[in-house]
DONUZA-862225 format. One record per residue (C-alpha): residue number from 1; x, z, y; residue in one letter. Coordinates in pm, 1 decimal. Layout:
<lobas>
> NUM|X|Z|Y|A
...
</lobas>
This chain:
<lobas>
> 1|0.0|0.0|0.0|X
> 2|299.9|75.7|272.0|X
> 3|486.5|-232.8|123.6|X
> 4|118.4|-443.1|231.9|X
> 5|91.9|-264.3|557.7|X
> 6|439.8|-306.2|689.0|X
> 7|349.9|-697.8|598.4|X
> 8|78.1|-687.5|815.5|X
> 9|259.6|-502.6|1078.0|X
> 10|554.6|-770.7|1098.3|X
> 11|421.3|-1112.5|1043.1|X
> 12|180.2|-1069.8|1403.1|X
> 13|464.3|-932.2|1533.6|X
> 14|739.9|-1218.9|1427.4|X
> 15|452.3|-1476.1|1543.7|X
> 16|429.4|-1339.1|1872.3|X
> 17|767.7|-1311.2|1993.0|X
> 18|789.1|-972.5|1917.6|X
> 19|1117.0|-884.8|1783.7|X
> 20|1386.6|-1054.9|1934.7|X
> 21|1729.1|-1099.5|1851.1|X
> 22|1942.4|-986.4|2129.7|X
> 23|2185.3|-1201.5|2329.0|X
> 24|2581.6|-1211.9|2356.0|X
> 25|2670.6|-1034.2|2664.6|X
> 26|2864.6|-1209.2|2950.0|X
> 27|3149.0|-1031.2|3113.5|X
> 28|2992.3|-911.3|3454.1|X
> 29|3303.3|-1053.6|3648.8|X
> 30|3311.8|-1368.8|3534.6|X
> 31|3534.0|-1637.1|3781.6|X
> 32|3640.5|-1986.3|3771.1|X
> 33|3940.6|-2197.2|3550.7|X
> 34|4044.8|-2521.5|3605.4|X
> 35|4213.5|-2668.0|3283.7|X
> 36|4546.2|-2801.3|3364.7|X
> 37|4654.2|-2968.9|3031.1|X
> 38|4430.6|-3055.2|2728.6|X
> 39|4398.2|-2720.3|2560.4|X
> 40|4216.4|-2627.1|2198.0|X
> 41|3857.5|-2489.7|2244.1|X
> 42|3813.9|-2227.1|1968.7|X
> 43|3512.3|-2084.4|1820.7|X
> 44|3709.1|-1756.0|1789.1|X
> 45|4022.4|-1595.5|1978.9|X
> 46|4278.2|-1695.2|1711.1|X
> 47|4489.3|-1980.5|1640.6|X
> 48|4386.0|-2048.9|1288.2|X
> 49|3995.7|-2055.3|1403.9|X
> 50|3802.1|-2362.0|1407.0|X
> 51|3855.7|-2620.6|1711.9|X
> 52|3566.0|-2667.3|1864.0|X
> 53|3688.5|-2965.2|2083.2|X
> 54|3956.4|-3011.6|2302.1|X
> 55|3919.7|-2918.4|2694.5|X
> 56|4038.1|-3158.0|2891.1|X
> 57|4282.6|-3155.4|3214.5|X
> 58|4038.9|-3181.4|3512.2|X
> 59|3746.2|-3012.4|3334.5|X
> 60|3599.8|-2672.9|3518.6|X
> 61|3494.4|-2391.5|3278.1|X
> 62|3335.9|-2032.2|3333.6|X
> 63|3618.7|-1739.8|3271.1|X
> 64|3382.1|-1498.4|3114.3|X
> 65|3607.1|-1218.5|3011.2|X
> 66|4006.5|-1180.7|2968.9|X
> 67|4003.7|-1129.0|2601.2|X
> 68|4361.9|-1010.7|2566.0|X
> 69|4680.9|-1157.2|2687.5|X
> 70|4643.3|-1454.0|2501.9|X
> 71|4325.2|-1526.3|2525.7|X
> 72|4024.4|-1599.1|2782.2|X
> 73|3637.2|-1637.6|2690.0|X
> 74|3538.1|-1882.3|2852.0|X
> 75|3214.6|-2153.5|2895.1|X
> 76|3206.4|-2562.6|2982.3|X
> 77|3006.9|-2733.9|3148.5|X
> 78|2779.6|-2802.1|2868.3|X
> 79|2741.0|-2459.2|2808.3|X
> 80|2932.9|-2392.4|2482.8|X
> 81|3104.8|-2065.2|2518.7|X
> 82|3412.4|-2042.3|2312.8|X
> 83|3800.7|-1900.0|2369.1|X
> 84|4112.0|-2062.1|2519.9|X
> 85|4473.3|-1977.6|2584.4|X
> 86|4554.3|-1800.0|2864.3|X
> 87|4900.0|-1955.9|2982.6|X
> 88|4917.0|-2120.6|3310.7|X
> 89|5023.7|-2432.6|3136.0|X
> 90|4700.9|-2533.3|3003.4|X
> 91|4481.5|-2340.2|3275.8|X
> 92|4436.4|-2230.9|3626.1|X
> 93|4215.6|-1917.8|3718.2|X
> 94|4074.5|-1767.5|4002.4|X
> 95|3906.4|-1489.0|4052.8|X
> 96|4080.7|-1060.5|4052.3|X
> 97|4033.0|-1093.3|3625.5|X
> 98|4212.1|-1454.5|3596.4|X
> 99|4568.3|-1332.3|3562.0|X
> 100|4609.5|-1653.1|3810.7|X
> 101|4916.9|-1518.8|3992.6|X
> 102|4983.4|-1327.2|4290.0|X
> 103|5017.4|-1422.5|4660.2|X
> 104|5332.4|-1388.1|4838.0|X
> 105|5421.5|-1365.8|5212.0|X
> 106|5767.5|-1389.2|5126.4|X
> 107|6104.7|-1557.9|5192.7|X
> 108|6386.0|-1648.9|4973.6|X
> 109|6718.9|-1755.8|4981.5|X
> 110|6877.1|-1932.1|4660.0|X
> 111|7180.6|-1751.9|4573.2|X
> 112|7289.5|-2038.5|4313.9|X
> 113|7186.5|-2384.2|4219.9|X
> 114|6809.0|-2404.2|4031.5|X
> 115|6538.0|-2661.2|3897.7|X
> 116|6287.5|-2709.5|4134.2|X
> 117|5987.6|-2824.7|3902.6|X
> 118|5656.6|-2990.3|3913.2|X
> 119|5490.0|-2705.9|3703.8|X
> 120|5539.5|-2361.3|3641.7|X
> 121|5764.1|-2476.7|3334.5|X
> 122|6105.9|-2550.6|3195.0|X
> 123|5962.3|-2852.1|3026.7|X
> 124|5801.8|-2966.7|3334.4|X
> 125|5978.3|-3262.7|3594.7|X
> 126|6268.0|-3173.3|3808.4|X
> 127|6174.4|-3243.3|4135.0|X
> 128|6545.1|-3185.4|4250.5|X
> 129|6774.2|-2839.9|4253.0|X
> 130|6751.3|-2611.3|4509.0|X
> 131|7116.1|-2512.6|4626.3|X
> 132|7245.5|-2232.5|4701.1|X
> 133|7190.7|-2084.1|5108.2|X
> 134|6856.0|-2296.5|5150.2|X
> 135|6594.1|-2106.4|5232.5|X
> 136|6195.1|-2107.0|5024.2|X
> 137|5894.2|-2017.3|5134.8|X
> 138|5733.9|-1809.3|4810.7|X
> 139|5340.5|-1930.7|4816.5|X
> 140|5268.3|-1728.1|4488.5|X
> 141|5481.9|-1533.3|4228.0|X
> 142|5272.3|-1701.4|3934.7|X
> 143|5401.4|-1436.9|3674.9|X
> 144|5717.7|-1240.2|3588.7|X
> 145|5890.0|-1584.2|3474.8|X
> 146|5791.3|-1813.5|3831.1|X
> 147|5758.1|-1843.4|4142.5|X
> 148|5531.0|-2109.1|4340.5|X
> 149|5779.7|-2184.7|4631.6|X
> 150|5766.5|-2472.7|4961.6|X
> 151|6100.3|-2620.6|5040.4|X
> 152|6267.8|-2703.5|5361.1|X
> 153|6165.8|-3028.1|5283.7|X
> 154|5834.3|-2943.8|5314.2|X
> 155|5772.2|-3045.6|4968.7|X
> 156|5635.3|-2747.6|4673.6|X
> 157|5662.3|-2666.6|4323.2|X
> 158|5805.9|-2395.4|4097.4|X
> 159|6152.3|-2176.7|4059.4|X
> 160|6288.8|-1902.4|3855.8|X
> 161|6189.4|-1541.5|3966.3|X
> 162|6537.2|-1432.7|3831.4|X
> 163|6741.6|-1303.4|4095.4|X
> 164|7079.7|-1465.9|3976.2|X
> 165|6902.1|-1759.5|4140.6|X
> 166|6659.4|-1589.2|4473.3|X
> 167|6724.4|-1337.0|4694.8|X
> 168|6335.4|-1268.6|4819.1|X
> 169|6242.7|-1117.4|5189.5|X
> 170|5945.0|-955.5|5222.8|X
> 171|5672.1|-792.6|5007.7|X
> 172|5432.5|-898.3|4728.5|X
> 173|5068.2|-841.1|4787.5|X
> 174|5172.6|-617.0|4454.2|X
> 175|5378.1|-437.8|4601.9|X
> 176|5681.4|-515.6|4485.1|X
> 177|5979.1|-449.5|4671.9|X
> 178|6206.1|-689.2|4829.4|X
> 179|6569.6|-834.6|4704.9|X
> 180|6426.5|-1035.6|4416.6|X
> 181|6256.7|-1044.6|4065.3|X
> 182|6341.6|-692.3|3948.9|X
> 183|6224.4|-702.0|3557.4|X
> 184|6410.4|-341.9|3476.2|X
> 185|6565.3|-276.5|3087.9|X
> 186|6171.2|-187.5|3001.5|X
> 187|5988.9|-444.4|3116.2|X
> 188|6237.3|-671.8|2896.6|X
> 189|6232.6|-410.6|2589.1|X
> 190|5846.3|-429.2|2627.4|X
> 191|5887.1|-873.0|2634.2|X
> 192|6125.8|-850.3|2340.1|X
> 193|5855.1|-603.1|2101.3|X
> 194|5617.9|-911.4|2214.5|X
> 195|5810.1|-1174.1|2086.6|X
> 196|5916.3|-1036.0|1780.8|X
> 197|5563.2|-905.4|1664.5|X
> 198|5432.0|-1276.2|1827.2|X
> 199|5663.3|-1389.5|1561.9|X
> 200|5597.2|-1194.1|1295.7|X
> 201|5246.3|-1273.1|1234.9|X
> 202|5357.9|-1667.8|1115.0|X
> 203|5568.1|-1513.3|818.0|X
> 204|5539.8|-1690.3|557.9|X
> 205|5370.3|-1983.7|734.2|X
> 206|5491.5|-2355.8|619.0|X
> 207|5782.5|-2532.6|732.6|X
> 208|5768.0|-2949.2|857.7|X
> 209|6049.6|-3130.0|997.8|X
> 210|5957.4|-3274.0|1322.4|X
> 211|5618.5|-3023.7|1336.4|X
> 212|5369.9|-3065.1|1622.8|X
> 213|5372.1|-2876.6|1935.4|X
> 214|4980.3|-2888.3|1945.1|X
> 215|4921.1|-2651.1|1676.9|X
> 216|5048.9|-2357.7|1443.9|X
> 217|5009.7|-2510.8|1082.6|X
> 218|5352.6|-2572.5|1063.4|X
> 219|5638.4|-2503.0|1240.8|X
> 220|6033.5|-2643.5|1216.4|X
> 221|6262.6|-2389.3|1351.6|X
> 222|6223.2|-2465.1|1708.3|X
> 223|5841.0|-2509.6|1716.6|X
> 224|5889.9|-2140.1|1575.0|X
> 225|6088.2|-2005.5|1866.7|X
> 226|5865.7|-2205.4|2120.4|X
> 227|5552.8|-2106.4|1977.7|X
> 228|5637.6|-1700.5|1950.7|X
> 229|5784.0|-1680.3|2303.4|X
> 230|5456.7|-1904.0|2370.7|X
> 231|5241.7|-1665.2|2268.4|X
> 232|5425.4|-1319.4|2316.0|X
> 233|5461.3|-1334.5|2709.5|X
> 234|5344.1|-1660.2|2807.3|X
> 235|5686.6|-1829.1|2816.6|X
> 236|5751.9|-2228.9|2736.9|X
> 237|6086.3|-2297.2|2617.3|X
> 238|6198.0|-2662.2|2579.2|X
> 239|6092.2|-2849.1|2254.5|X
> 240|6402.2|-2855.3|2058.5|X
> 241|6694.8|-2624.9|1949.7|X
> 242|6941.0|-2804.9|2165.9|X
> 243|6722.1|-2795.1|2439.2|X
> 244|6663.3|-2430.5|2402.7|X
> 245|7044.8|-2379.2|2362.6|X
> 246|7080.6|-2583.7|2647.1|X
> 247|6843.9|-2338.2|2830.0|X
> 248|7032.9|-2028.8|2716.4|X
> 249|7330.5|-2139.4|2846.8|X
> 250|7134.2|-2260.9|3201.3|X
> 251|7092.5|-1865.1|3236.6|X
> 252|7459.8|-1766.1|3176.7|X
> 253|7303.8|-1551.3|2862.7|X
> 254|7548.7|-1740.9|2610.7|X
> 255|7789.3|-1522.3|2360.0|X
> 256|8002.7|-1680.9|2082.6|X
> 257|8053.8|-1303.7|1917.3|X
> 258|7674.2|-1208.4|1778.3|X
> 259|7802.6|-835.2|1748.6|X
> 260|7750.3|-903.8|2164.6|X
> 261|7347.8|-1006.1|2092.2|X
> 262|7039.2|-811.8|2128.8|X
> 263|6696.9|-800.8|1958.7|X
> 264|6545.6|-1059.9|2110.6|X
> 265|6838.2|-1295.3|2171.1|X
> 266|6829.9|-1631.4|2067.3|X
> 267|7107.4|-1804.1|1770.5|X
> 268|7220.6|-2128.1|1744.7|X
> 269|7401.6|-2270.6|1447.2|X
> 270|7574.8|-2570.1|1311.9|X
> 271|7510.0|-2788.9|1012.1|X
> 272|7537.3|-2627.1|678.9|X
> 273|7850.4|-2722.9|498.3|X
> 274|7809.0|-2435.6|190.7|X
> 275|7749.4|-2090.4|128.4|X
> 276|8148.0|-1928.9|212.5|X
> 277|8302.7|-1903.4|521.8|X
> 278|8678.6|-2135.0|378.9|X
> 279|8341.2|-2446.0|429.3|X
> 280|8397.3|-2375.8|764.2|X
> 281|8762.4|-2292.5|858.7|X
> 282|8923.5|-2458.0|1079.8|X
> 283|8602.2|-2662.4|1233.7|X
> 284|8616.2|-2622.6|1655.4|X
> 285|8246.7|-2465.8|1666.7|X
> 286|8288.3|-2578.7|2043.0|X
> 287|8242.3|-2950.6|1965.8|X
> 288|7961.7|-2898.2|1702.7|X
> 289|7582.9|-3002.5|1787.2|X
> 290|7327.3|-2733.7|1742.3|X
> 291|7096.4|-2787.2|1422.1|X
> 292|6899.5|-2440.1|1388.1|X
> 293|6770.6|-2195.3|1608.0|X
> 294|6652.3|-1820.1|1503.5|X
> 295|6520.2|-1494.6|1686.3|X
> 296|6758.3|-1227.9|1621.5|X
> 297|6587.0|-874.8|1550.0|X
> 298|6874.9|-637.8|1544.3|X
> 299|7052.4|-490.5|1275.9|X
> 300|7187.1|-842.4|1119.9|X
> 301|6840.9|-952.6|1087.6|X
> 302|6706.6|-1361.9|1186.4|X
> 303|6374.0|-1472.5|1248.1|X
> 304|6319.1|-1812.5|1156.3|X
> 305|6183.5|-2094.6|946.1|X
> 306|6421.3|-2353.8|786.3|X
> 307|6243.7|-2577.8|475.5|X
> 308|5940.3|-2584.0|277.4|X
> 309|6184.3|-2432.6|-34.6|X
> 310|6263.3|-2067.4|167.8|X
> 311|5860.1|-2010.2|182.2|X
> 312|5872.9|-2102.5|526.8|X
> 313|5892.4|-1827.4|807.3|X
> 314|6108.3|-1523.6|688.0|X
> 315|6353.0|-1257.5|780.2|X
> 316|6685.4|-1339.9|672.9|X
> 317|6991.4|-1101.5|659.1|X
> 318|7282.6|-1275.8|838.3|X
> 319|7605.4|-1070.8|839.0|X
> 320|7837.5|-1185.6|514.4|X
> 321|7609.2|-1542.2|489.6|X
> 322|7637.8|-1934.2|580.5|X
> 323|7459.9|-1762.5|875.2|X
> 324|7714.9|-1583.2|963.0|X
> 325|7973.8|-1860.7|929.7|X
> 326|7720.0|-2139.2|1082.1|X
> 327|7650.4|-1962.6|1374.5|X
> 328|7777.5|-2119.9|1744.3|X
> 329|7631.1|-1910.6|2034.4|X
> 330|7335.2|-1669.1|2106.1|X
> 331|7157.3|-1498.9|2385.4|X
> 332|6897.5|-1407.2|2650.7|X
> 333|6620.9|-1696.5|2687.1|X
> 334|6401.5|-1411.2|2957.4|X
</lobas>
């Protein structure tokens, strides 16, 4: 009799509208994004979920909520509310929840020669290189990594917070105080623990020679590098392990003894030639072309991925190995 009555109670109920299925919930500050490069629309904030389509550059979404670091909810114009990245690469926010930058009053002197890019990017165009005693005008510090800065020439476009390469005058609408970039030993610690755990979550993940840059499938062992700096603090380092090195050495980072390197650091190594260090007497490491690149964690520990045979992404001890014997320069890539 109570299974017949609660039958009767529902079915008017359902007909009419009754019970309702509540809504997803917007973020109550939601602001605007301009995609800046074609970016994957995901049903879910994670790299393996399923693509809903790709955004395109040009296209204006809705920044619903600031997921994470990584990740913004956001809706097109269509109305399909999914997640996308969050680095400046692919989009442009505004709004106090964007992340979009900060605005700067400032000045700034180059203290040595620097790329002056298109985009906020060491991938992007060189416009030219800012020498050292011209003076900047800083429009926006865009995050730790650039700055947003107008010429002498009149002409603008993006530098190097790093302070081996600005001296800044004035304030920060932050805050922050004047005579440059000043990321102190725990804002880098902090950037390291990102990269290495932004790392971490690929182990095992499959190796491909030659692996795309537009997704996480696969990696060879500089789509590795790129993608965990990528996604630990928002930082794109050039496609390619020579590129990278180059990059390393752009910074004045580079050591040839890895007792020198910290966790963090990036290592570059030659060819392999065999498994004991008499393959590789007597070769000047010097003149050798990089062929690997891997995140060192500390304690004679590598992070990398090298063929489909290792398992792909793994932690490899290096002291007393063709590592150890391979191995050409490391350092600093922040």
């Amino acid at each position: 009799m109570k299974k017949q009555l609660l039958t009767f109670m529902l079915v008017p109920a359902i007909a009419f509208g009754a019970v309702t299925v509540p809504l997803p919930q917007q973020a109550s500050a939601a602001s605007a994004g301009e995609i800046v490069s074609s970016v994957s629309f995901r049903q879910s904030p994670d790299e393996d979920s399923a693509r809903i389509r790709y955004l395109k550059a040009g296209e204006n979404v809705t920044i619903l909520e600031k997921v994470n670091n990584w990740w913004y909810k956001v809706q097109d114009q269509s109305g399909r509310v999914g997640y996308v990245s969050t680095n400046a690469k692919y989009i442009h926010a505004n709004g106090s929840d964007s992340g979009s930058g900060q605005s700067s009053s400032g000045t700034g002197r180059i203290v040595a020669g620097v790329s002056f890019r298109t985009e906020a990017n060491v991938n992007a165009s060189r416009i030219r290189y800012l020498k050292a005693g011209e003076t900047v005008q800083i429009l926006q510090k865009v995050n730790d990594w650039w700055y947003k800065v107008r010429a002498s020439d009149g002409r603008e476009g993006y530098m190097s917070t790093s302070s081996k390469y600005i001296q800044v005058s004035g304030e920060t609408s932050n805050g922050g105080s004047s005579g440059g970039s000043n990321n102190g030993s725990g804002s880098t610690s902090e950037n390291v623990q990102k990269i290495i755990e932004a790392g971490k979550k690929y182990l095992g993940r499959p190796y491909e020679y030659g692996s795309s840059r537009n997704d996480t499938s696969t990696f060879d062992c500089s789509d590795f590098v790129r993608q965990a700096f990528l996604d630990g603090i928002g930082v794109t380092l050039p496609n390619d392990s020579r590129g990278q090195g180059s990059y390393v050495k752009s910074l004045g980072n580079a050591k040839t003894n890895w007792h020198d390197l910290k966790a963090g650091d990036l290592m570059f190594f030659m060819s392999y030639k065999g498994t004991g260090a008499s393959n590789y007497a007597g070769i000047n490491k010097s003149a050798q072309t990089i062929t690997h690149v891997a995140i060192y964690l500390g304690d004679g520990k590598i992070l990398s991925t090298y063929s489909k045979e290792s398992g792909g992404v793994r932690i490899d001890t290096f002291e007393g190995r063709h590592w150890e014997y391979r191995f050409l320069f490391g350092g600093s890539a922040l």
